[in-house]
N, C-alpha and C positions, 0 to 999 in steps of 0.2 A: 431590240426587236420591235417593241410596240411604239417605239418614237418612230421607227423607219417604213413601219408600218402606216400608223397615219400621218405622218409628212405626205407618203406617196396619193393618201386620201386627197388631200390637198391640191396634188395635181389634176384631181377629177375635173374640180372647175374651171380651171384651164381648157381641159379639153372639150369639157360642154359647149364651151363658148363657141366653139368649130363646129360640134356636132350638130348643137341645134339650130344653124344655118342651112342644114338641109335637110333634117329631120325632125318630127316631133317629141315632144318631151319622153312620154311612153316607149315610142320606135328606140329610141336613142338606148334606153335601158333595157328593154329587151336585145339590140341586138348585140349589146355590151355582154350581158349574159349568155346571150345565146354561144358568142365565143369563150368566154370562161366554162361554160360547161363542154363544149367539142374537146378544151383540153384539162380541166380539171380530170375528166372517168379514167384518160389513161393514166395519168398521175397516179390517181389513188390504186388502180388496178398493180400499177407497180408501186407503189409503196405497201401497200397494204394486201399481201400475198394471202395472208391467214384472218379475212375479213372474217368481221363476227355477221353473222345473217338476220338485218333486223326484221322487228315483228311487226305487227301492224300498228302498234302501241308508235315503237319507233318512226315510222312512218308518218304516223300523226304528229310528231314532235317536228320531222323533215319538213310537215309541208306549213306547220307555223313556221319556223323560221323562214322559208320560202316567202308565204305571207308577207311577214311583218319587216323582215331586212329584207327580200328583195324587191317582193312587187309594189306593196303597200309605201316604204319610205322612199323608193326613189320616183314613183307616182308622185305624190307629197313634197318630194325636194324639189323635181325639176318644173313642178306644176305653181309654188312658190319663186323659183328664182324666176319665171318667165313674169308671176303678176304681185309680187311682194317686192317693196323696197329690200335693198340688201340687206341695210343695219336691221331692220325687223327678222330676216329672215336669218341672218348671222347671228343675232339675242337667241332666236329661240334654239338652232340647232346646237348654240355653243353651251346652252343649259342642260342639255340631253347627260349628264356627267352625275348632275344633282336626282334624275328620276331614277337612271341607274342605281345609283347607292341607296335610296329611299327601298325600293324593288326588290336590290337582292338582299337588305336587311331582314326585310320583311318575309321573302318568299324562300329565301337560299341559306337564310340564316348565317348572314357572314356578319362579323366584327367591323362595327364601322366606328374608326376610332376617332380619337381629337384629330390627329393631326390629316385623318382622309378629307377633312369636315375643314381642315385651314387651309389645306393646298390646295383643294377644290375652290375655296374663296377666295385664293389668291387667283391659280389660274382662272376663273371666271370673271376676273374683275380686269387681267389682262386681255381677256379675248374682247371685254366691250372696252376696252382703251383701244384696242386698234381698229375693229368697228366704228366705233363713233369720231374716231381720230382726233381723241382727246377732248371732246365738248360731251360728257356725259350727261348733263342737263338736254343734250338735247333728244333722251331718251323721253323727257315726262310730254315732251310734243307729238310723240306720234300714239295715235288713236286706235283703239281697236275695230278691228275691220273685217267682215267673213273669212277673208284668207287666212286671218288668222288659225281658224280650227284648222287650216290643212297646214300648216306649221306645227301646232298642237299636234296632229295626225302624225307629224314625221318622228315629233319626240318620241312621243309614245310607243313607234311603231319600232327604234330603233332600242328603245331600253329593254322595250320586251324581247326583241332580237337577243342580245347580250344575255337578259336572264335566261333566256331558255337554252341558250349556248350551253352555259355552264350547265346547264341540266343533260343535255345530251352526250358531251365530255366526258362526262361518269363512265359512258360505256363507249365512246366513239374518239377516234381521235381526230383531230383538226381537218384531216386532210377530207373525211369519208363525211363530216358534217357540214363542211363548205360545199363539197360535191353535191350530196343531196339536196341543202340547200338553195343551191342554184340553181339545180333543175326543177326542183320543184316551184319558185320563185319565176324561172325563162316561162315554163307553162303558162303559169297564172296570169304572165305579162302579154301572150301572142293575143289573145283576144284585144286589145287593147292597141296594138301592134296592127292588127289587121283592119283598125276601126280606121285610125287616121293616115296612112299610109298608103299610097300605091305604086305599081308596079314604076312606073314613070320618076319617081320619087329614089327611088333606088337605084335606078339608072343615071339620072342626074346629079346626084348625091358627087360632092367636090372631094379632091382628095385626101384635102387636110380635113375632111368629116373622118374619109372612113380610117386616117392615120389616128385620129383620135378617138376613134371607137373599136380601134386595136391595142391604145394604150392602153384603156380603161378597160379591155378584157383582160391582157397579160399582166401588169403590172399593177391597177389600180384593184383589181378583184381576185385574179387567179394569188398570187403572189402574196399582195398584203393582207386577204381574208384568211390566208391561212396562217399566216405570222400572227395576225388579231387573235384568230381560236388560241394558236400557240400562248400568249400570252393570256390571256382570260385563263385558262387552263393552271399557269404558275403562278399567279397572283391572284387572281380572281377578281370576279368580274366590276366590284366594286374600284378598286386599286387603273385596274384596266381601262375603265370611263374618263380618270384622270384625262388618258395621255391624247381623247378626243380633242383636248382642247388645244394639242400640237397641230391640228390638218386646218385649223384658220389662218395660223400663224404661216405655215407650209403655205398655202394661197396666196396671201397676202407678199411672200417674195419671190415667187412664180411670178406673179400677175406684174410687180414691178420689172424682172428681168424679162419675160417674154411678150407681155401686152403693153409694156411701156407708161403703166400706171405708176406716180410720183409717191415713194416711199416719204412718211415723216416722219417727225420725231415721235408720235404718240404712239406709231409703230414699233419705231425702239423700247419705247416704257415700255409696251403692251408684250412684248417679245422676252422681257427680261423678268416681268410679272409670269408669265405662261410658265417659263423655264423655271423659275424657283419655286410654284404653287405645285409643278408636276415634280420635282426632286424632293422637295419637301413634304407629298404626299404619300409619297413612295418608299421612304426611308424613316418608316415611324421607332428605330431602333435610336436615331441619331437625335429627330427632334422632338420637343417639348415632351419628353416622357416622364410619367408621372412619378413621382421618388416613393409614394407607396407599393409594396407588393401586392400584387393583385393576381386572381388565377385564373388562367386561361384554359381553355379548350382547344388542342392543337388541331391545327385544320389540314 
């Protein structure tokens, strides 16, 4: 569920690359949201019969996550991909795995073991092999630059998303915490929306924009946001960070089959690295366990 989940992440940037041909980076995410929310409420309306009625506590949680996962990181990513080099902007969002696990040790008090801490090192070390497409030296040449903190802005904004997931999860289930958070998230984005955008703009707007700014409602957010809760939910949110490091990989054979970008070999490594950092982080029963007994606190 969360490999199919962020695979489909992956197809994001695919479609951005349509979208933001006739939209601005904001517009583009706002009105991604704006249709993930027209059909996330009936969803939840119908799954969720015997809704619990949150409180304003709750609400306050809804409109972080709103914040941080929707308005704030996709502000941040698409504001990045338009003026950051890719590998720079691919390093820092493929890193968002490591704040994760740091976060929810600290704040969620989850178990962060050897082996979340080796397939993290493994998958992180395959997402800059396909990144850099094999010349990892040529990571110490690129310099620090302002864009940077709105890279920094996207990590952060996306780890905090995640931990606060798991916090709201306690009393909500996937489908009622996506929801809110998307609306609360569409909100926060129309001002922003209505800055650079006009009416003439949406009229003109091509049709492989608004075919890709339907993907990216139904499938990239309705769909796999709530497969992500689902999963954050049964493993948590630590374990869950892992499998981010699947939607670069996901990009990177998209972009060869549909944009005609030349797959190589360091693709391959990088692909073979991702997949055993993500299996091997995930199945801490199978590897490098420790032969002493030790006691655990069941979570």
């Amino acid at each position: 569920m969360l490999t199919i989940a962020t695979a489909t992440w992956g197809s994001a940037f695919i479609a951005g690359k349509f979208a933001v041909q006739s939209f601005e980076p904001s517009t583009v995410a706002f009105l991604r949201f704006l249709g993930a929310a027209v059909l996330l409420f009936p969803i939840m309306w119908m799954m969720e019969k015997k809704q619990i009625k949150p409180t304003l506590k709750d609400y306050g949680l809804f409109a972080v996550l709103g914040l941080t996962g929707i308005a704030l990181y996709n502000i941040f990513f698409f504001l990045a991909s338009k003026h950051a080099p890719v590998i720079k902007s691919s390093i820092f969002i493929a890193s968002n795995p490591v704040l994760i696990v740091i976060l929810s040790g600290i704040f969620l008090k989850e178990t962060i073991s050897r082996n979340n801490i080796i397939g993290m090192i493994i998958a992180l070390t395959g997402v800059t092999f396909i990144i850099t497409d094999g010349h990892l030296l040529s990571l110490l040449t690129l310099g620090f630059e302002p864009i940077d903190f709105v890279l920094i802005g996207a990590v952060i904004s996306w780890a905090l998303y995640s931990v606060v997931g798991k916090i709201v999860l306690k009393k909500f289930s996937a489908v009622v915490s996506t929801t809110y958070a998307v609306a609360f998230g569409t909100i926060m984005l129309l001002p922003f929306a209505l800055m650079e955008t006009t009416w003439q703009d949406v009229q003109h707007a091509s049709f492989d924009a608004w075919v890709a700014i339907i993907h990216m409602s139904v499938f990239v957010t309705v769909i796999s946001f709530v497969m992500y809760y689902n999963g954050i939910k049964e493993v948590g949110a630590a374990k869950a960070s892992i499998f981010i490091n699947v939607m670069p990989l996901s990009a990177v054979i998209m972009a060869t089959l549909f944009l005609g970008e030349k797959l190589t070999w360091a693709h391959g490594v990088g692909a073979a690295l991702v997949l055993s950092g993500v299996y091997i982080g995930t199945n801490t029963k199978k590897w490098f366990v420790s032969k002493k007994k030790t006691h655990h606190v069941a979570s």
